[in-house]
C-alpha positions as CSV (number, residue, x, y, z in Angstrom):
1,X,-43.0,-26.9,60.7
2,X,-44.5,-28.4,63.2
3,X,-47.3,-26.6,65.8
4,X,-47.6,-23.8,62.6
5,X,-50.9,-23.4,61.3
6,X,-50.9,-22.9,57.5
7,X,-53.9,-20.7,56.4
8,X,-54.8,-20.8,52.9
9,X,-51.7,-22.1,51.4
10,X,-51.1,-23.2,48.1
11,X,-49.0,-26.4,48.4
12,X,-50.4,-27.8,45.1
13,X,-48.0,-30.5,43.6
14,X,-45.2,-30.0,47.1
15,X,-43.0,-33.0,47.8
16,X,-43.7,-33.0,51.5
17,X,-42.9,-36.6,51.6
18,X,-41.8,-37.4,55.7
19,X,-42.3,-34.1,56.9
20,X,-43.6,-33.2,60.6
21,X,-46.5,-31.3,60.2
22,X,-47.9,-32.9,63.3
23,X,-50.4,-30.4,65.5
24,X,-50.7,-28.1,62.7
25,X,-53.9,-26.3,61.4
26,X,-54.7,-26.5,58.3
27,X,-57.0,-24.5,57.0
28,X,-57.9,-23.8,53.6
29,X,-54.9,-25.6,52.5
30,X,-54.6,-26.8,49.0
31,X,-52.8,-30.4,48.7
32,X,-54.3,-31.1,45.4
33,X,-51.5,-33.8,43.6
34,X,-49.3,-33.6,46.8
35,X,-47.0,-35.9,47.9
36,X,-47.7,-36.6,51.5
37,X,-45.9,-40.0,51.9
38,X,-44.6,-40.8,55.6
39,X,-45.7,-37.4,56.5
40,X,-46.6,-36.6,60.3
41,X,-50.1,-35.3,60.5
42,X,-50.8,-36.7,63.8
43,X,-53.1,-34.1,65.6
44,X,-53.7,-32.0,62.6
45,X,-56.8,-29.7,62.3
46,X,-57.6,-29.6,58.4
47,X,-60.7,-27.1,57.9
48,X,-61.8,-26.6,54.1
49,X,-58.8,-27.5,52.2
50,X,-58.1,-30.3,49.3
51,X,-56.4,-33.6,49.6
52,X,-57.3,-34.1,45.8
53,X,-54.7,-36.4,44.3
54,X,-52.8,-36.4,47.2
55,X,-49.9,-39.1,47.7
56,X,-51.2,-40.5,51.5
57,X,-48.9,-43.2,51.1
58,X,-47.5,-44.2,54.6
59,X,-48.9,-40.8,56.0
60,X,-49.9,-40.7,60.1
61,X,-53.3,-39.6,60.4
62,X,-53.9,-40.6,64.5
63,X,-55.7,-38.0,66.1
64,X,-56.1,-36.0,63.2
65,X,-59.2,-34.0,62.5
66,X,-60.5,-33.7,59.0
67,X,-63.7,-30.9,58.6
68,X,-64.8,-30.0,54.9
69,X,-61.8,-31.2,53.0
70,X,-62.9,-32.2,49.2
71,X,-61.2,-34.9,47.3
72,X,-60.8,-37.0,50.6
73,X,-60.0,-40.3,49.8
74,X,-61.8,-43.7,50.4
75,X,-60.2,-45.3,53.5
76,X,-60.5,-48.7,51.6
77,X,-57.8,-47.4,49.0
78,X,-56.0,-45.0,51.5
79,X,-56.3,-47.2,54.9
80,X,-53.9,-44.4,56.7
81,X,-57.0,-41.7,56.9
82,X,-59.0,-44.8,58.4
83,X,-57.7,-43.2,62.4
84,X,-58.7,-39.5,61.5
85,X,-61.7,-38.2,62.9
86,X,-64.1,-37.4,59.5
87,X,-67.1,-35.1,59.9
88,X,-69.8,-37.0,58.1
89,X,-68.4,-40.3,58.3
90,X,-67.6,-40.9,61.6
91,X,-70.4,-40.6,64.3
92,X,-69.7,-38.1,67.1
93,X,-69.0,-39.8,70.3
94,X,-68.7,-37.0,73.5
95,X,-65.9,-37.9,76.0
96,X,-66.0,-34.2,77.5
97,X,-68.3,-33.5,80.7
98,X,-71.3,-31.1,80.0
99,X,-70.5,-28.5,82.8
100,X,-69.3,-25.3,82.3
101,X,-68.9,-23.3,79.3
102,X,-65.6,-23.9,77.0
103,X,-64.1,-21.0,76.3
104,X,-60.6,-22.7,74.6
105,X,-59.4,-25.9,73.4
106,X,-55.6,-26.9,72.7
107,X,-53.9,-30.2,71.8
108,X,-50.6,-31.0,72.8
109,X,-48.0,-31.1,70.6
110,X,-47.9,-34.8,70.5
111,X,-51.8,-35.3,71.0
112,X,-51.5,-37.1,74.2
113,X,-53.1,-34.2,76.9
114,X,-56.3,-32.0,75.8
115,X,-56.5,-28.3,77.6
116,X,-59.7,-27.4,77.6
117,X,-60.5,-23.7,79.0
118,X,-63.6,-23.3,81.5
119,X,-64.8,-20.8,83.4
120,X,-61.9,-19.8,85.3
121,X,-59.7,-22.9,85.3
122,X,-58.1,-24.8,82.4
123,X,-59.2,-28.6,82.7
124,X,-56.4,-31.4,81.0
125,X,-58.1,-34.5,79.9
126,X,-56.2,-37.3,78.0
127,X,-57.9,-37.7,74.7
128,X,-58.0,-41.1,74.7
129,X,-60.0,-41.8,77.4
130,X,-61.8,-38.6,78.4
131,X,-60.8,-38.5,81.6
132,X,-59.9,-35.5,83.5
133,X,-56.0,-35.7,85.2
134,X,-55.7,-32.1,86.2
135,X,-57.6,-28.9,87.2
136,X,-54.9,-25.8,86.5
137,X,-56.4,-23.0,88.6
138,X,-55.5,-19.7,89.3
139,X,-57.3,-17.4,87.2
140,X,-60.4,-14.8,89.2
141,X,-61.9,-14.1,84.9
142,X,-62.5,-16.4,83.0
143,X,-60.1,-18.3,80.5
144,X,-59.9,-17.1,77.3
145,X,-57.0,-18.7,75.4
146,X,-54.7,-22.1,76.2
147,X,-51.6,-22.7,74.4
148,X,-48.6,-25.2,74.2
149,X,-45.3,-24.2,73.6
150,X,-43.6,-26.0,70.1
151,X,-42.3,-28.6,72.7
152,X,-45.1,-29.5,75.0
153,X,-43.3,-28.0,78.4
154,X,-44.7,-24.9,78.8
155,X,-48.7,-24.0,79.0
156,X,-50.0,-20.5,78.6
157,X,-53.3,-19.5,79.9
158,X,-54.9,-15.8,79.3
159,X,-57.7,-14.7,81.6
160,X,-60.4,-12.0,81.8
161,X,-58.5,-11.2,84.8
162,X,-55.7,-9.5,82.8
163,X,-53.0,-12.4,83.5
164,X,-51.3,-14.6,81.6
165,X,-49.7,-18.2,83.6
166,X,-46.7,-20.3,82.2
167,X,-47.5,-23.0,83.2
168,X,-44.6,-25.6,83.3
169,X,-45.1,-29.3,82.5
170,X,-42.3,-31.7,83.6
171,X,-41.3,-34.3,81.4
172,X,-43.8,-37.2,81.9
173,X,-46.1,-35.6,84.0
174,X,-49.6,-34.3,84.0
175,X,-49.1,-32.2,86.8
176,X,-48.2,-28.7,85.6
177,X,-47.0,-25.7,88.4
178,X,-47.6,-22.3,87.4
179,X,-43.9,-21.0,86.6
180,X,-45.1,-17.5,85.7
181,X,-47.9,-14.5,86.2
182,X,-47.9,-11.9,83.8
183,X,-51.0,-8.7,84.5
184,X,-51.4,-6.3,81.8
């Protein structure tokens, strides 16, 4: 399952115990009484759902964000949703430059490189540290959409411009070439 986004499921009472749902968003999802033991949710986005009653139990939470979720539960009994990023518990700390207007923001698969559409040029940052390590450019409109393939190889980019760029990542590297150009 992972990279899927599930929207508005009902997963009330699921024995998801060591499943990947790593890079997934989750939104609207219902975990009330799951069991989430040793499950991946590294890089998860969970928007509005429930984690009432939910076994975390051995559950990875690292660069996980957690937005209006009800029944979240105190890191002091549930210490693996101590690393996820809480709105309203955690103060906001910006690691992203003020220039240019973002247009798209994507994760990696495995949370480790940030793609962040601006203007016309897709910037990748590593999360951890802010910092930029590449400037894909390309694209004369602006960038409307970034995307990762399932395995973190391939990045898609969709323009004003009527293009779409593969771009391919080798293994390893932050330095992407452009593999493909689609025009509508």
């Amino acid at each position: 399952m992972r990279g899927q986004d599930l929207f508005r499921f009902d997963l009330r009472g699921a024995d998801l115990s060591g499943a990947n749902l790593s890079g997934m968003t989750l939104q609207g999802t219902d975990f009330l009484g799951a069991n989430l033991s040793d499950t991946n949710l590294t890089g998860v986005r969970m928007i509005a759902g429930s984690l009432r009653g939910a076994n975390l139990v051995g559950s990875r939470w690292n660069r996980a964000v957690i937005l209006g979720t009800t029944g979240l539960p105190d890191p002091t009994t549930a210490p693996e949703i101590r690393v996820a990023a809480v709105a309203g518990r955690d103060p906001v700390e910006v690691i992203l430059p003020a220039t240019g207007t973002v247009t798209s923001v994507e994760f990696s698969p495995d949370s480790t490189l940030l793609a962040i559409g601006r203007w016309s040029h897709v910037q990748l940052v590593d999360p951890a540290t802010g910092k930029t390590l590449r400037l894909l450019t390309g694209h004369t409109g602006q960038v409307n959409d970034v995307a990762f393939s399932p395995d973190g190889s391939l990045i898609a980019t969709a323009s004003n411009d009527q293009t779409v760029r593969i771009w391919k990542l080798p293994p390893g590297s932050t330095a992407p070439r452009c593999a493909d150009t689609t025009t509508r």
